[in-house]
N, C-alpha and C positions, 0 to 999 in steps of 0.2 A: 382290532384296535392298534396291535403294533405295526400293521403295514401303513393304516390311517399317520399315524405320528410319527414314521419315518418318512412320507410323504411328505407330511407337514415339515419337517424341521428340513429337509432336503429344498424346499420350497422356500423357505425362510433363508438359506445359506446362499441360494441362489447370488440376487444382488451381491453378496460378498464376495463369491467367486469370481462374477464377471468382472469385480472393483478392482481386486487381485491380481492384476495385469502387466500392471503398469512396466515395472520390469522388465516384465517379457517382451510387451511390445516392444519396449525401447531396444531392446537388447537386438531381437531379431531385422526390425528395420534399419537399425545403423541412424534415428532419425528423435530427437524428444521436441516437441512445440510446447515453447512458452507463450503467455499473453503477456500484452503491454498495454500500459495507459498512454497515448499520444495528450494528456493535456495534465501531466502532473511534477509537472519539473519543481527542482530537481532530481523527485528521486524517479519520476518514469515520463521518459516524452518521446516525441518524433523528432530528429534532427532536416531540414532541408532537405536533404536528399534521401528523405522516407527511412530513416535509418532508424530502430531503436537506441535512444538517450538515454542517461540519470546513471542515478546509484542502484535502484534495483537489477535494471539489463547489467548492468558491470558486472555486479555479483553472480548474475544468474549465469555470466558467458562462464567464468571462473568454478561455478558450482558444475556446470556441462560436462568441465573438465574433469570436474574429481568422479562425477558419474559416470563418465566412462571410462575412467582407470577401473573404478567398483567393480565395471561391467567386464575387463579385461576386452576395451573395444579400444583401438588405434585411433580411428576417426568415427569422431560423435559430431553427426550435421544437427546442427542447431536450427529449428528453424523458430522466427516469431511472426504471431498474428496481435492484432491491434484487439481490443476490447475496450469496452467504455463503464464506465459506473453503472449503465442498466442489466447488462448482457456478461461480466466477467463472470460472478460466480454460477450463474446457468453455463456458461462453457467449461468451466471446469468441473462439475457435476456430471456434465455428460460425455465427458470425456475429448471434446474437442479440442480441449487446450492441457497439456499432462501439469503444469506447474504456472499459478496466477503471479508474477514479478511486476508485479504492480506498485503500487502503495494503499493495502490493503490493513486498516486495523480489523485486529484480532476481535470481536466478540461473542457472547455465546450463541446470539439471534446467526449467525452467519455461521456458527462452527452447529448449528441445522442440517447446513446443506454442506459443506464444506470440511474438508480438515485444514489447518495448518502448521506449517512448518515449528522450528521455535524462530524467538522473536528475531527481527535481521535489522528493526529499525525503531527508533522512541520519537516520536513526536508530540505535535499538543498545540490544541486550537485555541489561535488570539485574534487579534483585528488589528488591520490598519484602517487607520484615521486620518484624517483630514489634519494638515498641520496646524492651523488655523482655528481647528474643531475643537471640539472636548476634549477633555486628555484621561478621560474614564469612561468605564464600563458605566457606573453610577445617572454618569450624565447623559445616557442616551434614548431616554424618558423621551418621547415626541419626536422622534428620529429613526429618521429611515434606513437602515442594515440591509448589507447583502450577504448572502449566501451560497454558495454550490448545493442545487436539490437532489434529494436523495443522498445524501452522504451524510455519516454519522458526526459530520462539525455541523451540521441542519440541525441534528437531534440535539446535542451541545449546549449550542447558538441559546435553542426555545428552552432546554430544562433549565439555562444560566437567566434566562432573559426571565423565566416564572418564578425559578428560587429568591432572585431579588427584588421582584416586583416592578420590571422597568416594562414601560410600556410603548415598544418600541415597534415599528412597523417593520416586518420582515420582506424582504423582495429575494426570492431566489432566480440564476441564471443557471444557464444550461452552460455556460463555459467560463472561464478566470478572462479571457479575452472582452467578454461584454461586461464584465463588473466593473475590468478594467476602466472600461472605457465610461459607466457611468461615475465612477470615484471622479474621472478628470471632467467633466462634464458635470461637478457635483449635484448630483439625482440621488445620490446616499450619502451616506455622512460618515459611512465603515461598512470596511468587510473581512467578515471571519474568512476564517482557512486554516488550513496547516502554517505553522509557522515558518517549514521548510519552503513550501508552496508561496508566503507571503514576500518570503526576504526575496525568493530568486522573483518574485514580480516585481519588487519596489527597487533591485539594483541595475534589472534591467530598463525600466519606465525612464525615456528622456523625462519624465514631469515628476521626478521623486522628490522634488524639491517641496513640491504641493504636500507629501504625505509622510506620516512617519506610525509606526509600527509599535504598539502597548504591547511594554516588557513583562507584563505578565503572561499568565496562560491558563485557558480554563480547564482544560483537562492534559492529561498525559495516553497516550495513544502508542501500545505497541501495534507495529506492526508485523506480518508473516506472510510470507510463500503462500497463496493456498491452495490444495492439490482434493481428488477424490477422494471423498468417507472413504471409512474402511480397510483402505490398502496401508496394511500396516509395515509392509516391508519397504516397500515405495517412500514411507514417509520415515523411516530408521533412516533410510539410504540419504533421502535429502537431509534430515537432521547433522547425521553423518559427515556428509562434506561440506555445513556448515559452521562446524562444530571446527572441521582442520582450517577451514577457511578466518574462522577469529581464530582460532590458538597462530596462525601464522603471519597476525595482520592484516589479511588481503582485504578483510572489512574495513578495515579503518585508512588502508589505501583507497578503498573505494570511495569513499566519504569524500575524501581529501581531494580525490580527481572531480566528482562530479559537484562539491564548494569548494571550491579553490578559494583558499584564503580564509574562509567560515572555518571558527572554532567548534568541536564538538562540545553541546550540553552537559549537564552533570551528568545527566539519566542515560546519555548514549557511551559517554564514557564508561560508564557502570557494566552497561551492556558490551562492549569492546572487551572487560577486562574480566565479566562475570559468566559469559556465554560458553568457553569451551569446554566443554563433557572430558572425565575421562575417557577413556576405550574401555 
């Protein structure tokens, strides 16, 4: 019985062992891989010359830094691979990618598979509108919405659109480029998103004259880092040089470079001023 149950609990630690790495590998290769979203500007995109954008890559190069002073490593190579909404948290689950620098909210269906860092961003999903259009949520009764699928402003979008009883036709797209392109081509009449997501679409659009952006918000949205269950030292360590990274600013520089000119919210500000841990 007690070779059976140290079998067993030996068997059971496994997975956590193997999770327990992270560190090490970092440490030993001289090498850490981040993922990125190439379609979530501002805070994560691809620039022209395939380069990772936004506020999260800023952060994360900055964070690289403090991981490898942790590490007592000279030179930490950064490297990033691309990820999409289907594919990011199975890459970090299975270890392909050591930290998600995406624009990832935090919730519990996803911290399943996942862990997360603490929060590094607040956001909160609204719609742009038709200038022209409705100027409420209320009025979108008989009206056709768009969406990003699979993403938790989808989940949002439907629990806002049943809690009020609007009876609204949903249409989801696979990118912010084709919703774009139906808003101007009016085939919807709004489209949800991240709010961060929305402003950098509506200041870039020669046609923003056509739309304008509901100052409300349906929810509030942290978001995190998210890296493999389990590895608890892995995820001190990130917390860690998050943690010096708002006590020093470098967050709120970050901000500032990838909106230039955009004001920080209540809630981000809160987070700017609330986020650094003692030691």
């Amino acid at each position: 019985m007690r070779v059976f149950l140290a079998l067993l609990i030996a068997t059971l630690m496994m997975p956590l062992a193997s999770q327990a790495q992270t560190l090490e590998r970092i440490k030993s290769s001289g090498e850490i891989k981040f993922g990125y979203r190439t379609d979530a500007a501002p805070l994560s995109f691809e620039n022209d010359a395939g380069r990772p954008q936004g506020y999260s890559p800023i952060v994360c190069f900055a964070l690289a830094e403090r991981l490898g002073a942790q590490l007592g490593l000279e030179n930490l190579d950064v490297v990033f691979e691309r990820v999409d909404t289907a594919n990011r948290f199975d890459k970090v689950a299975s270890g392909e990618i050591d930290l998600l620098c995406g624009a990832s909210t935090i919730t519990l269906s996803r911290r399943e598979i996942v862990d997360f860092s603490v929060p590094t961003y607040v956001d909160g999903t609204t719609v742009l509108l038709q200038r022209d259009g409705v100027s409420g949520l209320s009025e979108l009764s008989g009206k056709k919405v768009g969406v990003r699928g699979d993403t938790t402003t989808e989940q949002a979008l439907n629990n806002s659109l049943q809690a009020d009883a609007i009876d609204a036709e949903v249409i989801t797209f696979s990118d912010h480029g084709a919703a774009m392109t139906a808003m101007e081509n009016r085939e919807i009449d709004g489209y949800f998103a991240d709010q961060s997501i929305l402003i950098n679409l509506f200041i870039n659009n020669p046609k923003r004259d056509q739309f304008k952006i509901f100052e409300g918000i349906l929810t509030v949205e942290k978001h995190g880092f998210a890296m493999a269950r389990g590895d608890t030292d892995f995820r001190l360590a990130v917390d860690t040089a998050l943690s010096d990274l708002f006590q020093d600013g470098s967050m709120a520089l970050a901000f500032e470079k990838a909106l230039p000119g955009a004001e920080a919210g209540g809630a981000l500000e809160a987070l700017f001023l609330l986020s650094p841990t003692l030691p």
